[in-house]
N, C-alpha and C positions, 0 to 999 in steps of 0.2 A: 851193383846198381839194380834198382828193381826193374822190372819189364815195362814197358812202353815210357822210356824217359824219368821213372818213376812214379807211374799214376798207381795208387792204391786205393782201393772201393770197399765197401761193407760189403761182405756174402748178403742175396738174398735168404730171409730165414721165413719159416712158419711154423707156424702150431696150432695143436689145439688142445686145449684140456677139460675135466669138469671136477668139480668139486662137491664132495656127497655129505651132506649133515646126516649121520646116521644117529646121533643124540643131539641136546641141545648143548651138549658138552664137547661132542668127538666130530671132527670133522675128517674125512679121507678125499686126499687129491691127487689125481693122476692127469699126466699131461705126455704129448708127444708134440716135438720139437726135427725139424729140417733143416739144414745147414747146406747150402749150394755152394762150396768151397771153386766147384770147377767153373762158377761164373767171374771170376776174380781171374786174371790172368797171373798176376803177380802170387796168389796162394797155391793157385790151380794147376799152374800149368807144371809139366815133370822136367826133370834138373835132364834128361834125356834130349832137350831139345837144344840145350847146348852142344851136347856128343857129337848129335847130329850135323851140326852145322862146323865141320872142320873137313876141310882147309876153310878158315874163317871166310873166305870170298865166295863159297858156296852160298851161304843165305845168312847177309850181315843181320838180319830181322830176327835169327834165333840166336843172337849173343846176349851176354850180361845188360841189358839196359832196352833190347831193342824191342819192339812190337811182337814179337813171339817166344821172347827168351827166356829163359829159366825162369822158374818160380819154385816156390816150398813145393811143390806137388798133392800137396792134401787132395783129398779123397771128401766127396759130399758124404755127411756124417746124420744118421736118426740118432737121436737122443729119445731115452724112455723116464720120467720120473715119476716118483710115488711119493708123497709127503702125510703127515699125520699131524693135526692140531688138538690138543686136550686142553680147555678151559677148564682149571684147577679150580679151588676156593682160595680165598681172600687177594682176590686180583690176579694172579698166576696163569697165564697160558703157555702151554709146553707144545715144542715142535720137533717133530724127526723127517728125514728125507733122506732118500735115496736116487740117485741118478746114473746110468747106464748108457753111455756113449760107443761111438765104434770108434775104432784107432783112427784118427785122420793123416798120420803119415804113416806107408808101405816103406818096407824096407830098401828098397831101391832109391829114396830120397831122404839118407840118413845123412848125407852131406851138407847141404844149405839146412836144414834144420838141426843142425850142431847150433844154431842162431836162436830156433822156436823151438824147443824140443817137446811140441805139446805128444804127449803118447800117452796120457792118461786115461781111461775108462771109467773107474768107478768112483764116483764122488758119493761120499756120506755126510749129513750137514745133521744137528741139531741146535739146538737154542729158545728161551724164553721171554717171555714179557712181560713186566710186572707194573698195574696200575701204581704208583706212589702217592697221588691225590687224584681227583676226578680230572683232570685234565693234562696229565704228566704222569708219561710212562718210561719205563725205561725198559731196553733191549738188548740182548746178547745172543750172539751165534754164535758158533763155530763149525768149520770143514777140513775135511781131511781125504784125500784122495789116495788109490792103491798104490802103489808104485808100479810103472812100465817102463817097460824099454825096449827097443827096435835097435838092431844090430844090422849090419851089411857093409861086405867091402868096400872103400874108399873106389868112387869110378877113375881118379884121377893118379892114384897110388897103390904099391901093395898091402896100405893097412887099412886092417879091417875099424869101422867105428860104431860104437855104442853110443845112443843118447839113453837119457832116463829121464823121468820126471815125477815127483811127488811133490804136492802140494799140503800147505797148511794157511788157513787165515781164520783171524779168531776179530769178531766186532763188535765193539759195545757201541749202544747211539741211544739218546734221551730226546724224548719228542715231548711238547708243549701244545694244545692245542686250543685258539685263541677263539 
């Protein structure tokens, strides 16, 4: 059960980026992104607050479900990205990007994220857009992420557990503009 009854929140997040026209073709964008994972109690807080809390009668508030009780444990995360737009000829815009995250789960909280196993870092994204008439474009990405993985003994047993994660998502979309 999640921590307090199950209440679950959005991380507060921030950024800021800027975006530089160095032609009237090439555009270069850099942005930095904030992730407050430890304001979520349910993300935030570490799977250690269970451990603690035995002989259960000790403090029923850091069990599975209660007002202090476990969470994934993520770790507040800066995120770095860089992205590149080139306006081709004959309608064609072309993009690349890269993004650089820090791990938001510590090995010590490889337990409950057997559930979230986000341990990913580096995301690489490209994709284009190409006008089809003056008012109707169409669109494709694609991303592909490193593969990670965070290893550490079970707290509850003698085996040890591995998460990993790789990602892949690929998007076409057609837009109309009236």
């Amino acid at each position: 059960m999640l921590v307090d009854g199950g209440s679950l929140d959005i991380p507060e997040t921030y950024g800021i980026g800027i975006a530089v026209e160095l032609s009237p073709r090439v555009t270069v964008a850099a942005d930095y992104e904030r992730i407050n994972y430890s304001g979520v109690d349910t993300i935030g807080n570490p799977f250690d607050h269970l451990l603690a809390s035995f002989p259960p009668d000790s403090d029923p508030d850091a069990l599975l479900g209660g007002r202090r009780g476990p969470g994934f444990g993520w770790q507040d995360m800066d995120i770095w990205k860089l992205g590149l737009q080139i306006a081709g000829d004959a309608g064609w815009t072309w993009r690349i990007g890269y993004n650089r995250g820090q791990k938001s789960v510590s090995s010590s909280e490889v337990l409950f994220n057997t559930l979230v196993p986000a341990v990913v870092k580096d995301h690489y994204t490209a994709g284009f857009s190409k006008v089809l008439r003056p008012r109707s474009h169409l669109h494709v990405s694609a991303m592909a992420t490193s593969s990670n993985s965070v290893r550490d003994p079970n707290p509850l047993s003698d085996q040890t557990i591995r998460i990993q994660m790789r990602q892949y998502a690929l998007e076409v979309g057609y837009s109309y503009r009236f």
